[in-house]
N, C-alpha and C positions, 0 to 999 in steps of 0.2 A: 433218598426218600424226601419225604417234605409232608407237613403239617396242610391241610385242608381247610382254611376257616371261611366260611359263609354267612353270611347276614341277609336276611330278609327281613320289610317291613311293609307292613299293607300302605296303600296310598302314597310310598319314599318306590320302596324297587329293591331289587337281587346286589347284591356282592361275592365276589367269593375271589381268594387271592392263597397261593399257593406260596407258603412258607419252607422253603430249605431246613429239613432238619435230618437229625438221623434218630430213625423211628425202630424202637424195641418192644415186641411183643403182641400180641392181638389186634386188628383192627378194632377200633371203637369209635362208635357217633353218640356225642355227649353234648349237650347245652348250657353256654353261659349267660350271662345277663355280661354286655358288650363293656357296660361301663366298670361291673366289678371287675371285673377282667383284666380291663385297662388299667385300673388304679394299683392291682397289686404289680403290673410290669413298669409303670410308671414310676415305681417305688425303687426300681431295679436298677443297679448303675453298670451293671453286667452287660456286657456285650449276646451273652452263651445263660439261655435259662433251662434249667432239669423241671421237666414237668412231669409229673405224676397222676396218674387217671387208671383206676378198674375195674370200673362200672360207671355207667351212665348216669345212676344213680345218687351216688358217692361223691363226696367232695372230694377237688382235684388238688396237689400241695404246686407249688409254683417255688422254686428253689433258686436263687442267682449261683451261676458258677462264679465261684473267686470271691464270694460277696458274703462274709461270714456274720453269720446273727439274725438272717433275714431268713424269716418263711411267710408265704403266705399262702391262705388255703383260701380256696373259694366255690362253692355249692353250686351244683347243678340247677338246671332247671328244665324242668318237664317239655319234650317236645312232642313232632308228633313219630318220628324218628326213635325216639325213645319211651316212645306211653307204652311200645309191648312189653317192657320191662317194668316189673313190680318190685319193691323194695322187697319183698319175699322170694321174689324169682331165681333159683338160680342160675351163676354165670356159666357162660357156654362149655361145654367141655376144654375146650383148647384153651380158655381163660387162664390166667396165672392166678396162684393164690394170692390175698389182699397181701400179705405180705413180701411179694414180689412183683409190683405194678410195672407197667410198660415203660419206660423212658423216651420224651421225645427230647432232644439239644437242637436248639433253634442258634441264630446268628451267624457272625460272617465265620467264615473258616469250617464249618459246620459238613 
């Protein structure tokens, strides 16, 4: 499987770069602000990070494997990919309950 990440910005241009992972649970398309994102992985000395997302809406936790003491969470942000979803809305049928979010493991070996 593999993680999806895309970046667009008006007047810069498209990105999009396909991440190795092993991907558990619902599809989901969810928005971050690029730099918070970076900082909490920047933070990471882990090779392998557990990512947690289930809903669009909902802040996602960013976990280092092996790397004990560290969480970090970091908030979505409204897309246009995501504006059908309302913080009242509920998640799909197939959705897992919040207490069993999807798991992505990114890095080598992965």
């Amino acid at each position: 499987g593999a993680l999806i990440a895309r970046s667009a910005t008006p007047n810069v241009g498209r990105g999009e770069e396909r991440i190795p992972a092993q991907v558990e649970g619902h599809h989901l398309t969810i928005g971050f602000n690029c730099r918070m994102l970076l900082d909490g992985l920047r933070a990471m000395s882990a090779e392998t990070v557990l990512f947690r997302a289930s809903s669009p809406l909902t802040p996602a936790l960013l976990e280092p494997v092996g790397q004990q003491g560290y969480l970090y969470l970091v908030a979505p942000v409204r897309t246009a990919a995501t504006a059908e979803h309302s913080s009242h809305a509920p998640l799909p049928p197939d959705a897992p309950a919040p207490c069993s979010p999807p798991r992505v493991l990114g890095g080598q070996g992965s």
